[in-house]
C-alpha positions in Angstrom: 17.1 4.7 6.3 17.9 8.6 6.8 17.7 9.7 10.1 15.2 12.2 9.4 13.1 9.3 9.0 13.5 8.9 12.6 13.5 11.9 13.9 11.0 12.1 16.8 11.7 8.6 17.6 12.7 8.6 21.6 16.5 7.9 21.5 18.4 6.2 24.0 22.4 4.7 24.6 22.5 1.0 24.2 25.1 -1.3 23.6 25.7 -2.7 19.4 25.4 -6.4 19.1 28.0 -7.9 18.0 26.5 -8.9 14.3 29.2 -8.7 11.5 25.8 -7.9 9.5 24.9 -4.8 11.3 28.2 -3.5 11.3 28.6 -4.3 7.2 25.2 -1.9 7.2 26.0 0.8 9.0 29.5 1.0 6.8 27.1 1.4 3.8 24.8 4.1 5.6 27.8 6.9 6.9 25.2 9.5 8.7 22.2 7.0 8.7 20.7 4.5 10.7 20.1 0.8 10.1 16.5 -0.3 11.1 15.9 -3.6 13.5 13.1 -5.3 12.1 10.2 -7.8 13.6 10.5 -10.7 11.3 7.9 -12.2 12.6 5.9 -9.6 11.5 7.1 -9.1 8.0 7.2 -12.5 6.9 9.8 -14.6 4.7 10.8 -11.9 2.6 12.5 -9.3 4.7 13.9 -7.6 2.1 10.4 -6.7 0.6 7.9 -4.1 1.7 8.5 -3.1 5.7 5.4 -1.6 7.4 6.3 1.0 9.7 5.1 -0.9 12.5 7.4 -3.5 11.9 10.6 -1.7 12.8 11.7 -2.1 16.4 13.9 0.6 15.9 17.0 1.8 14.5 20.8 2.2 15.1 22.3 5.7 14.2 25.1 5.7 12.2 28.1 8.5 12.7 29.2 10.2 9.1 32.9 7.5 9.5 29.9 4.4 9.2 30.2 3.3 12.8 27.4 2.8 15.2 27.4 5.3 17.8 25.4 3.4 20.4 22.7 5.2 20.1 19.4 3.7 19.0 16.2 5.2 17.9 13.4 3.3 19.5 10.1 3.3 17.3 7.0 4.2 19.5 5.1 3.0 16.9 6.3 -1.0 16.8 3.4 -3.5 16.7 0.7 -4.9 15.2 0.3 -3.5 11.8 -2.8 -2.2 10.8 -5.0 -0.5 7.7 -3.9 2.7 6.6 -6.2 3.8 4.0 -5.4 7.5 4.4 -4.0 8.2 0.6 -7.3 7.0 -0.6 -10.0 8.5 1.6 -8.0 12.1 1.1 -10.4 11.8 -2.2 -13.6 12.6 -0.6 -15.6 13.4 -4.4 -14.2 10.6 -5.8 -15.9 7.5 -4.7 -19.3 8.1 -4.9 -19.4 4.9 -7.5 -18.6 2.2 -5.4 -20.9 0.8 -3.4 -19.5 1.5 0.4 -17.2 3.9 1.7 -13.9 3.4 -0.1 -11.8 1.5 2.6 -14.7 -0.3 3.0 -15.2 -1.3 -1.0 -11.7 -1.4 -1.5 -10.8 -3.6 1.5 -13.6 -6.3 0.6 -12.3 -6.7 -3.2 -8.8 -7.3 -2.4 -10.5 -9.6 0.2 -12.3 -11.7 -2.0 -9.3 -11.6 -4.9 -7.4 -13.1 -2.0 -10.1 -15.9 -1.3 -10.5 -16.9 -4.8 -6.3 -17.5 -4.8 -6.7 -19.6 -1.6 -9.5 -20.1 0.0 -9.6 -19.2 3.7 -7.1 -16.7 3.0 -7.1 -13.8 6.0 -6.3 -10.3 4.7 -4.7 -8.8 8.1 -4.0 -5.4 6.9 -3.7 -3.3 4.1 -1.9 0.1 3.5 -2.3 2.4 0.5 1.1 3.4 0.1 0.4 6.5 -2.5 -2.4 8.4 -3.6 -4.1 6.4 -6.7 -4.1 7.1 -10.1 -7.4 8.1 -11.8 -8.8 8.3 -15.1 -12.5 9.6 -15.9 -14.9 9.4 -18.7 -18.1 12.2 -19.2 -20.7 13.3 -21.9 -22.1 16.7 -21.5 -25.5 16.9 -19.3 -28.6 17.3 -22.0 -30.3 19.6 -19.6 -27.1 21.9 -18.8 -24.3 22.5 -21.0 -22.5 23.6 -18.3 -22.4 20.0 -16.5 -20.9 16.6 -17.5 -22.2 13.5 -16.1 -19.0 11.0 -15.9 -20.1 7.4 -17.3 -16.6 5.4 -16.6 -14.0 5.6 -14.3 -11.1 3.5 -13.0 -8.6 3.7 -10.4 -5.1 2.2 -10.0 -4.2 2.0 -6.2 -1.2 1.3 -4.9 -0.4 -1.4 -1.6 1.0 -3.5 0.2 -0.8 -5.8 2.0 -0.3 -8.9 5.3 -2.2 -12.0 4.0 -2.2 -15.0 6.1 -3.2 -18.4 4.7 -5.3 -21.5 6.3 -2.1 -23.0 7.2 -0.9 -20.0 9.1 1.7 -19.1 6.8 2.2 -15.5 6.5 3.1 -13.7 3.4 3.8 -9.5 2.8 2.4 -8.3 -0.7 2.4 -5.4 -2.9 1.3 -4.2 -6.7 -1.7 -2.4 -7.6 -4.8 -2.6 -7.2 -7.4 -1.6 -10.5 -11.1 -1.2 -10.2 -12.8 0.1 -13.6 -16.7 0.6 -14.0 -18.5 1.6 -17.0 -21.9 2.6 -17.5 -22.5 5.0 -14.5 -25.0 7.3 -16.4 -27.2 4.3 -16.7 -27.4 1.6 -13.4 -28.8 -1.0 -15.1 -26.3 -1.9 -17.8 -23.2 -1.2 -15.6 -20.6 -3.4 -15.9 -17.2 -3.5 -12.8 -14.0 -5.2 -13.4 -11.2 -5.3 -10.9 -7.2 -6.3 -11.6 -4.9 -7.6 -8.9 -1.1 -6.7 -10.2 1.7 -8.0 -8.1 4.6 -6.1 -7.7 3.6 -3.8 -10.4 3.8 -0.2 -10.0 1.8 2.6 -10.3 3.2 4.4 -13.2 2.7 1.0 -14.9 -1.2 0.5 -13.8 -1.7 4.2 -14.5 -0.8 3.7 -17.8 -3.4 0.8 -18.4 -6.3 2.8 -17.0 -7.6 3.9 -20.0 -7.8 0.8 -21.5 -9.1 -1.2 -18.8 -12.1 1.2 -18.1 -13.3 0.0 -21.8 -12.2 -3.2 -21.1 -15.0 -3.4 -18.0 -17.2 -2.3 -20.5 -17.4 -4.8 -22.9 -16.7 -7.2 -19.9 
């Protein structure tokens, strides 16, 4: 990681451990900083996605690539939890779904989860950039002026903490699709979500247009 990254972080003098590992890293990352990470809280895969929370802290790296001693500690380590910032930023969006949109959005991936495995916990989730959006409209018969949209379908990015029945814990990420048709008219609407693991969101965005006829004829 830069060290911009860490910039604010308090910083303090401590002495390297002596990890052959650590001292490989910080060769690779001349003017960086390596990151200490909770495993614990990231799961088997700690090369996958890392939620800020999950960083301890990080040791700065001098421009030769060796430590310096000094180490950024994160104020921020702990428990992770939602961050649905990127998706509530579109206020006039959501109006379709049926709650507020952390709260729709949440409870989907929720029960997507629960049909895999049942019991499955969804710990947190984090919407890790702003969604991509594609919208369909006829013109209003009283106003030629308006449009009244009649599909739409979103491709949100995540990552997400599940934890299963056996207490196993496991870090996930993809995109999350949710396409309705028939908004002009309530009673013949039809909603279809996708769950895409580690799929990104130039790929899902791609799909949108598709997939919002797809959830009409679903």
């Amino acid at each position: 990681m830069s060290n911009s990254d860490n910039a604010n972080w308090p910083r303090e003098i401590r002495t390297p451990p002596t990890d052959p590992g650590l001292a490989a890293e910080a060769a690779l990352n001349p003017g960086g900083s390596v990151a200490e990470i909770n495993g614990d809280i990231v799961g088997g895969d700690p090369n996958g996605y890392v939620p800020t929370e999950a960083i301890r802290g990080a040791w700065i790296v001098g421009p030769d690539g060796e430590l310096t001693g000094e180490y950024a500690r994160n104020p921020h380590h702990g428990t992770p939890t939602d961050d649905f910032s990127k998706l509530t930023v579109m206020d006039g969006f959501w109006h379709w779904l049926p709650d507020r949109p952390e709260v729709a959005v949440r409870e989907a991936v929720q029960e997507t989860l629960t049909a895999q495995v049942e019991g499955a916990v969804l710990e947190w989730m984090k919407v890790t950039d702003k969604p991509g959006v594609v919208t369909g409209a006829k013109r209003s018969p009283n106003n030629d002026q308006h449009v009244i949209v009649v599909r739409t379908a979103v491709a949100v990015p995540f990552a997400l903490s599940v934890r299963s029945p056996s207490g196993r814990r496991d870090i996930l990420w993809g995109v999350f699709t949710w396409a309705a048709s028939g908004l002009d008219k309530p009673r013949s609407r039809h909603d279809r979500t996708w769950f895409d693991l580690h799929a990104d969101l130039a790929w899902a965005t791609e799909r949108l247009q598709e997939r919002v006829y797809e959830a009409e004829h679903h």
